[in-house]
C-alpha positions as CSV (number, residue, x, y, z in Angstrom):
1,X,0.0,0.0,0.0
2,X,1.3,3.4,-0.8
3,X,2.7,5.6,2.1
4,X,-0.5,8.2,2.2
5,X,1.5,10.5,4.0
6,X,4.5,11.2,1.7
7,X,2.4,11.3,-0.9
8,X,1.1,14.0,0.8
9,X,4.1,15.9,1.9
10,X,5.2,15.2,-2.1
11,X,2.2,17.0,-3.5
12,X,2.7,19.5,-0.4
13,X,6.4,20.1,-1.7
14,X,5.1,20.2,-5.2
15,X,3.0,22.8,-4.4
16,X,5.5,25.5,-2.8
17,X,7.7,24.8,-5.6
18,X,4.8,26.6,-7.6
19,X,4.1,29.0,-5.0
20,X,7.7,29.9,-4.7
21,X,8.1,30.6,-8.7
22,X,4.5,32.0,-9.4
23,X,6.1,35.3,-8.0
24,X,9.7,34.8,-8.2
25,X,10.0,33.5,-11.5
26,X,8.6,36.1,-13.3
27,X,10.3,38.8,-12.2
28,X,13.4,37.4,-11.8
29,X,13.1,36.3,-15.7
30,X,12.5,40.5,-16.0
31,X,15.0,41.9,-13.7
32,X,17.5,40.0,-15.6
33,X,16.7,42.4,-18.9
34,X,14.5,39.7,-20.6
35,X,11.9,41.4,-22.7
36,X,8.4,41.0,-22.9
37,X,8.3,38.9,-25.7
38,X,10.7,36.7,-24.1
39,X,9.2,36.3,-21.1
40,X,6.1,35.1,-23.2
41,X,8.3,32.8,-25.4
42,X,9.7,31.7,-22.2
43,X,7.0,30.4,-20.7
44,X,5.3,29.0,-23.8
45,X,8.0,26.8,-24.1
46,X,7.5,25.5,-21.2
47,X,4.2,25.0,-21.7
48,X,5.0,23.1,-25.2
49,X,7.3,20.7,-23.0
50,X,5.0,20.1,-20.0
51,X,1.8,19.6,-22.6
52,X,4.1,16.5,-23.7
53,X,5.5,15.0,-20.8
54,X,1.9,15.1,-19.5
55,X,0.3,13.5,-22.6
56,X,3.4,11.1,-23.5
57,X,5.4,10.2,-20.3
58,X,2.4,10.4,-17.6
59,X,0.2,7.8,-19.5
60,X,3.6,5.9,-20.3
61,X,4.3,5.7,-16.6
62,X,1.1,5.0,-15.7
63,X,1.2,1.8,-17.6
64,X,4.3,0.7,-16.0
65,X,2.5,0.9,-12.6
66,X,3.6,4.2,-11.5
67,X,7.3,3.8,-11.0
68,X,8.7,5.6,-7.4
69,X,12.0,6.6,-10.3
70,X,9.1,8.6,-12.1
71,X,8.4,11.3,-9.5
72,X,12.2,11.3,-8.3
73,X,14.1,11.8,-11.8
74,X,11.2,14.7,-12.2
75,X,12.0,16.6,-9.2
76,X,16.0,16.6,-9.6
77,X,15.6,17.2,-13.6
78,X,13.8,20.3,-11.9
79,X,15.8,21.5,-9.7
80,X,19.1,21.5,-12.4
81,X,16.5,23.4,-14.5
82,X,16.1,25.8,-11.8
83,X,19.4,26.6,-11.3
84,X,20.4,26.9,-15.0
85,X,17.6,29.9,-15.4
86,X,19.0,31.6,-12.7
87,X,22.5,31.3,-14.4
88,X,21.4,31.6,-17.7
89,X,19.0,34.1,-17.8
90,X,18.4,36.4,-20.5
91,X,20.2,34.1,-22.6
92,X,18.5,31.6,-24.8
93,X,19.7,29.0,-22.8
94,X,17.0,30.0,-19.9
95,X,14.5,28.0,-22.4
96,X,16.4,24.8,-21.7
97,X,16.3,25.3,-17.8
98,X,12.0,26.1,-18.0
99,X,11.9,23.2,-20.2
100,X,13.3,20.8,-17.4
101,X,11.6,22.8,-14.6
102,X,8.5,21.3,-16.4
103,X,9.1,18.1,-15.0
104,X,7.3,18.9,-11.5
105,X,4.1,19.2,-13.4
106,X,4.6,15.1,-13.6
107,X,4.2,15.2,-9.7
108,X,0.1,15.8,-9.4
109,X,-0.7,13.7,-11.5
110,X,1.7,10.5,-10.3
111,X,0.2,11.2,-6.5
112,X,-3.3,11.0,-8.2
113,X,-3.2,7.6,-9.5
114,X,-1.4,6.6,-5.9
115,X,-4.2,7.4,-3.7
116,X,-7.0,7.2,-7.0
117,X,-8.3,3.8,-4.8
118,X,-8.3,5.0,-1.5
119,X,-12.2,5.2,-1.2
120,X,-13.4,9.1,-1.0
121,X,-16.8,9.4,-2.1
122,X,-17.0,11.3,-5.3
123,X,-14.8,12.1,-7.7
124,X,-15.1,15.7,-7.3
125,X,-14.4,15.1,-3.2
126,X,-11.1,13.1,-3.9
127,X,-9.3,15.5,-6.2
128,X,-10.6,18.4,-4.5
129,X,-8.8,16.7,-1.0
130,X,-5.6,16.4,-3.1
131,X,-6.2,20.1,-4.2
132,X,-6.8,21.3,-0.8
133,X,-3.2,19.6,0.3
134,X,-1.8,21.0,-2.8
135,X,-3.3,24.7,-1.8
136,X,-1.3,24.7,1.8
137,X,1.4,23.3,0.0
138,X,0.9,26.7,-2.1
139,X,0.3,28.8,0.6
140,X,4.0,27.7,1.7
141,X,5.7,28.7,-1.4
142,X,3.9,32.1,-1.0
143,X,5.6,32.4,2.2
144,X,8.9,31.2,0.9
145,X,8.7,33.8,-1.9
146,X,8.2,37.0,0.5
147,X,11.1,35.1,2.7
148,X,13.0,35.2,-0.4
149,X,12.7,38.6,-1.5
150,X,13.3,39.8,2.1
151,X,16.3,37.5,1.8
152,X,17.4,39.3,-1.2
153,X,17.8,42.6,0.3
154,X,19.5,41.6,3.5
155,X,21.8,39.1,2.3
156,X,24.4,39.4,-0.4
157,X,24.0,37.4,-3.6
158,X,21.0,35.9,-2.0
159,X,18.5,34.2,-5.1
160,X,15.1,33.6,-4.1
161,X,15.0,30.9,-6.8
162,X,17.4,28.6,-4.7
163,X,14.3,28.0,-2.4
164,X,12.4,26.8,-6.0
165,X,15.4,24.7,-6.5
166,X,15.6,22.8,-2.6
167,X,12.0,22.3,-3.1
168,X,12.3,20.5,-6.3
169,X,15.3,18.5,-4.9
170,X,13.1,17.8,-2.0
171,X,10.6,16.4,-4.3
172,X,13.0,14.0,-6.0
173,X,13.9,12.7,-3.1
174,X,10.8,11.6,-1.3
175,X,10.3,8.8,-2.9
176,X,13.7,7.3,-1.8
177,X,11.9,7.3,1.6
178,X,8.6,5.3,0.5
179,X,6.4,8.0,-0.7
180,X,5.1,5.9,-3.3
181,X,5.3,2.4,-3.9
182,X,4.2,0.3,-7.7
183,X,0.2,0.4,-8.1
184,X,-1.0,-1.9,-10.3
185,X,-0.2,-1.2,-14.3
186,X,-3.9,0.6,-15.9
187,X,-5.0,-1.7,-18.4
188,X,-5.5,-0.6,-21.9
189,X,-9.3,0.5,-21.6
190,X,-12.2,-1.2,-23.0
191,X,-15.2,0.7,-24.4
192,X,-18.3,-1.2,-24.3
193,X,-19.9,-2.2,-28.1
194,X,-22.7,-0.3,-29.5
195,X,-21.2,2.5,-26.5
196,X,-19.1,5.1,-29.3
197,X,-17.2,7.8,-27.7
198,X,-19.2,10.7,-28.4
199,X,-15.5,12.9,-29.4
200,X,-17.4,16.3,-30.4
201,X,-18.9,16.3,-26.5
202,X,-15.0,15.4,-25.3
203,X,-13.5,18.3,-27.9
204,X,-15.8,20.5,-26.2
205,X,-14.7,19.8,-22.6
206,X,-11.0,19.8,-23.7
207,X,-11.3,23.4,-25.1
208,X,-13.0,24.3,-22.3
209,X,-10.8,23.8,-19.9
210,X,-8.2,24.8,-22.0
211,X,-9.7,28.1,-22.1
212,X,-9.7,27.8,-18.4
213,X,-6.3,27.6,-17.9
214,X,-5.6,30.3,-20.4
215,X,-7.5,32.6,-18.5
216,X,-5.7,31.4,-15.4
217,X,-2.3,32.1,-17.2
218,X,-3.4,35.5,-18.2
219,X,-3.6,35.9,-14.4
220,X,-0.8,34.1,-13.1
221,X,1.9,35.7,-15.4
222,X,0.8,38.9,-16.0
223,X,-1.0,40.2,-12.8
224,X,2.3,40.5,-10.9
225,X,4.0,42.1,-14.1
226,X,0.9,44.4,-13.9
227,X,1.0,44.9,-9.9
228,X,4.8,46.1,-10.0
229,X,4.1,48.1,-12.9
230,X,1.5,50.2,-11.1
231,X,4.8,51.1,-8.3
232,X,4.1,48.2,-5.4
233,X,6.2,46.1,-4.3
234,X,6.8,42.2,-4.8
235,X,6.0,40.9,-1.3
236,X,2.4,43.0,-2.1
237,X,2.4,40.4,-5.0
238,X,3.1,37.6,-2.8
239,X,0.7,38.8,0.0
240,X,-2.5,39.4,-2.2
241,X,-1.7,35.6,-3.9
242,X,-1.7,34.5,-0.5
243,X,-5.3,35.9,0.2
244,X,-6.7,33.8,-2.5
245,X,-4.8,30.8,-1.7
246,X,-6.0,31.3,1.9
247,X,-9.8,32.0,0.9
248,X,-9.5,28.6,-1.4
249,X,-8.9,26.1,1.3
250,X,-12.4,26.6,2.9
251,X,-14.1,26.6,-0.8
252,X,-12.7,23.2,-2.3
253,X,-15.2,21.4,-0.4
254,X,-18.0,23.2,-1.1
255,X,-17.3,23.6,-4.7
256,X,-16.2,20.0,-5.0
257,X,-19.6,19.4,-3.3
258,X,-21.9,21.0,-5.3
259,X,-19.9,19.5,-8.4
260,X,-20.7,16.2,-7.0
261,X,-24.4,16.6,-6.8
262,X,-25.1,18.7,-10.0
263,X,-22.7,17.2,-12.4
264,X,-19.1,18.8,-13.5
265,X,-20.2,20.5,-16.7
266,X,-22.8,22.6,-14.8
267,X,-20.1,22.9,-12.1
268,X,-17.3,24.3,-14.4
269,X,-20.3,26.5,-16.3
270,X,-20.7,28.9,-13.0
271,X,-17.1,28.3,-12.3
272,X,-16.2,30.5,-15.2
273,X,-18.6,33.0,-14.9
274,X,-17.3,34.0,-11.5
275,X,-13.7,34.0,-13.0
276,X,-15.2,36.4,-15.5
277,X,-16.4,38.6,-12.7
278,X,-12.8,38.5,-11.3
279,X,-11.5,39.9,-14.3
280,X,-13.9,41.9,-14.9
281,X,-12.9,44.1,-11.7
282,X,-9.3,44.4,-12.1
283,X,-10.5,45.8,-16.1
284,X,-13.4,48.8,-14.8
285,X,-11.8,48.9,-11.1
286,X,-8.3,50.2,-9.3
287,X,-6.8,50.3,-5.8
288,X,-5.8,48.1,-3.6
289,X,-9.7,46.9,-2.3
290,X,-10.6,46.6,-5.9
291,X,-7.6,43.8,-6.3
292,X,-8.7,42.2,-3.1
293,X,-12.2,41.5,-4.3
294,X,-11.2,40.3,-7.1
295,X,-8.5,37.7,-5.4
296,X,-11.5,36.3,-3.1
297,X,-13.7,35.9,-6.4
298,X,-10.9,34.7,-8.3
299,X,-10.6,31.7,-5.6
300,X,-13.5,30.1,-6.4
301,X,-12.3,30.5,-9.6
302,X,-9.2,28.6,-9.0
303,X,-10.5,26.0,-6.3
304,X,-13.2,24.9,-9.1
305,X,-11.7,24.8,-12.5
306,X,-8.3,22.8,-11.0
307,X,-10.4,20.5,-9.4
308,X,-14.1,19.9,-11.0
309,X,-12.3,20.7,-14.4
310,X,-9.8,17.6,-13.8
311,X,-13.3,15.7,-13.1
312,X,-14.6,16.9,-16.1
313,X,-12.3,15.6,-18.6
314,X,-12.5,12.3,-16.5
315,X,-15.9,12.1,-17.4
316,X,-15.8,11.8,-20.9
317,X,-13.0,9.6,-20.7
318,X,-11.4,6.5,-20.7
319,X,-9.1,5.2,-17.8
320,X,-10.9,7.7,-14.7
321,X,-8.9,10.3,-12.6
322,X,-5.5,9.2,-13.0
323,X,-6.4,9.5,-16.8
324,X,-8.3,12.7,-16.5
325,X,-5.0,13.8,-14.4
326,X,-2.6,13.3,-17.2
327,X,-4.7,14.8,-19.9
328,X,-5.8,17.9,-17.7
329,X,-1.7,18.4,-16.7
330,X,-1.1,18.1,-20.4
331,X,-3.9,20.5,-22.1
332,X,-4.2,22.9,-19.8
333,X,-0.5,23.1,-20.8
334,X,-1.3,24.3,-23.8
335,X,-4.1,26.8,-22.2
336,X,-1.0,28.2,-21.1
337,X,0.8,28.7,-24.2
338,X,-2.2,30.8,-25.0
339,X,-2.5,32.2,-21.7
340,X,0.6,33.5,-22.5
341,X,0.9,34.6,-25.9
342,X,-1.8,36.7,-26.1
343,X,-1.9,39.5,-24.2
344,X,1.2,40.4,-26.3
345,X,-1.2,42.1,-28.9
346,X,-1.5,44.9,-25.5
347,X,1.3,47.4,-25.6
348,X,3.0,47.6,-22.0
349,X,1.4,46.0,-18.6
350,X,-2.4,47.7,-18.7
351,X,-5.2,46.5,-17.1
352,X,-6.8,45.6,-20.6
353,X,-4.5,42.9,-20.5
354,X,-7.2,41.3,-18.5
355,X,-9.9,41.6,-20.8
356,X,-8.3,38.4,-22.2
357,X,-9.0,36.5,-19.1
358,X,-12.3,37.1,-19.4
359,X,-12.5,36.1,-22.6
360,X,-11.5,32.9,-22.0
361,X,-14.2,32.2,-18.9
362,X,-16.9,33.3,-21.7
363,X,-16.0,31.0,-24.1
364,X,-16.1,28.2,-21.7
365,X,-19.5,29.1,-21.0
366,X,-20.6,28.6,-24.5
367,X,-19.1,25.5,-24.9
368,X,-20.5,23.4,-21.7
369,X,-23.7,25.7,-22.0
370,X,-23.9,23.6,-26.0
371,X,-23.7,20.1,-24.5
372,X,-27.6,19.5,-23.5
373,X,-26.8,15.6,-21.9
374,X,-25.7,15.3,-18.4
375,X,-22.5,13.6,-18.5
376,X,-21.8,10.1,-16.9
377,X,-19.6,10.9,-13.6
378,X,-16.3,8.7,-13.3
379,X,-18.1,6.4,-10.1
380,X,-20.8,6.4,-12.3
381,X,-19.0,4.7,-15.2
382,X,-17.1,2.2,-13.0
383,X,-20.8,0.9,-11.4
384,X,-21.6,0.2,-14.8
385,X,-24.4,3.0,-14.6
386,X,-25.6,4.6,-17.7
387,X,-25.4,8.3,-18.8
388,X,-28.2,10.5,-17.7
């Protein structure tokens, strides 16, 4: 049986190592002399890499029974990457160090199919308890990354990205200690005859949480970028992120609840329409109160699309939430890529930057709001029970 608990502090680990860089790594990439458009190419790359170790290696992995090697080789690939942006950076070698940073996205996804058969009640419930680990976990890199920058000024030749990097060794290393043990190998799935996969209703639910995680990326990259820009500091970056990460924790279950009960596609439907409110402030508003509100909003943005919109792809799949893992690590991926790219058609750090964002949460609402049929949860599926 796997050991529960280093999964846990795994996933935990995982999590401050994107804490950490969802402030650091941005701005250190800038304050190196990087331009915009490479900070975009940066991170697209990455994106381009991740998208294929999730939809290539994690399945490949998978099959051999979830290796403990797998999570391990991922974490100290990492943490090399790590140190070879800071080193590299503006150089086009930095692309080869985000590339192998990519490897912690491997992580989730690995501790998924781990504890996939530990019981929980409801798809929803189970990711959303990995989610809510993976959130404190989050909350800890925030931390680490005002610790850093505080670091930075105090302490001579102090980089904030070596805390990244002992995270993503940390990672590695867990599994040396019986974090994870070999699950059984997933069985190449069998679909049932007369029983076609509809693929225009799993399209839709692919490009709609790809749109998701564009949106998200809009956020993620660009609202610090946009925060500094408008003369405040970093660990005012660090501190609002924290507010939403904080607010999150108490709303996984109730959003992992309600997902539960009225299906993920309606779910993920008033999921994005409350990430479009969240943009929508930081666009019409300003000030410090405006941001605020729009960091509690944006966290039941967060807590629901990275959990329900995991569920959702599960349920109009093959192979159930370790599956639905892998391909939700790889697309949203790609999400990214456009996350990324697009807001390079705004001159300079605006607000209208954010438009984009919202956007993305419409267009996810016309895609789930076109599929009439309630879709066939992943319990569901394995009872044997048919589609609603």
């Amino acid at each position: 049986m796997a050991n529960i608990s280093g999964a846990r502090a795994a996933v935990m680990a995982n999590a401050a190592f994107y804490g950490q860089i969802s402030v650091v790594l941005p701005l250190s990439i800038a304050d190196s002399g990087a331009s915009k458009a490479q900070i975009a190419l940066f991170f697209a790359v990455s994106a381009v890499v991740a998208a294929g170790l999730n939809l290539v290696a994690g399945p490949a992995l998978r099959r051999r029974g979830s290796p403990w090697w797998g999570p391990s080789l991922s974490g100290i690939v990492a943490a090399a990457g790590t140190l070879l942006v800071l080193a590299a950076t503006p150089s086009p070698v930095m692309y080869l160090g985000g590339a192998a940073m990519m490897t912690m996205t491997l992580i989730f996804p690995h501790y998924m199919s781990v504890v996939a058969g530990s019981g929980t009640n409801g798809p929803a419930r189970l990711v959303g308890r990995m989610r809510r680990i993976f959130v404190i976990g989050y909350v800890a890199g925030l931390a680490l990354a005002s610790a850093g920058s505080l670091l930075e000024t105090v302490v001579d030749g102090f980089q904030p990205l070596w805390i990244a990097a002992a995270l993503a060794l940390a990672v590695g290393l867990i599994p040396w200690f019986g974090a994870t043990t070999r699950v059984e190998p997933e069985p190449e799935p069998q679909r049932r005859p007369g029983r076609p996969r509809a693929h225009s209703t799993l399209l839709i639910c692919v490009l709609a949480v790809l749109l998701l995680r564009a949106a998200d990326s809009v956020r993620l990259v660009y609202l610090p970028l946009f925060i500094v820009n408008e003369g405040r500091s970093a660990t005012f970056v660090a501190l609002l992120l924290l507010t939403t990460v904080i607010a999150e924790v108490p709303l996984l279950g109730v959003v992992t609840s309600v997902a539960d009960r009225i299906g993920s596609r309606r779910a993920v439907v008033l999921i994005a329409g409350v990430g479009l409110s969240s943009f929508a402030l930081i666009v019409v508003g300003g000030g410090v109160v405006t941001l605020v509100l729009s960091q509690l909003l944006y966290a039941v943005f967060a807590a629901g699309f990275q959990s329900v919109g995991m569920v959702l792809l599960s349920d109009v799949m093959d192979g159930g939430l370790g599956a639905g893992a892998d391909v939700y690590t790889g697309i949203v991926q790609v999400g990214v890529l456009c996350g990324v790219v697009a807001p390079l058609v705004v001159p300079g750090w605006s607000a209208w930057i954010f438009v984009l964002g919202a956007v993305f949460c419409l267009g996810t609402m016309l895609l789930l709001t076109a599929i009439r049929r309630r879709l066939p949860s992943v319990s569901a599926r394995a009872a044997g029970h048919p589609p609603h």
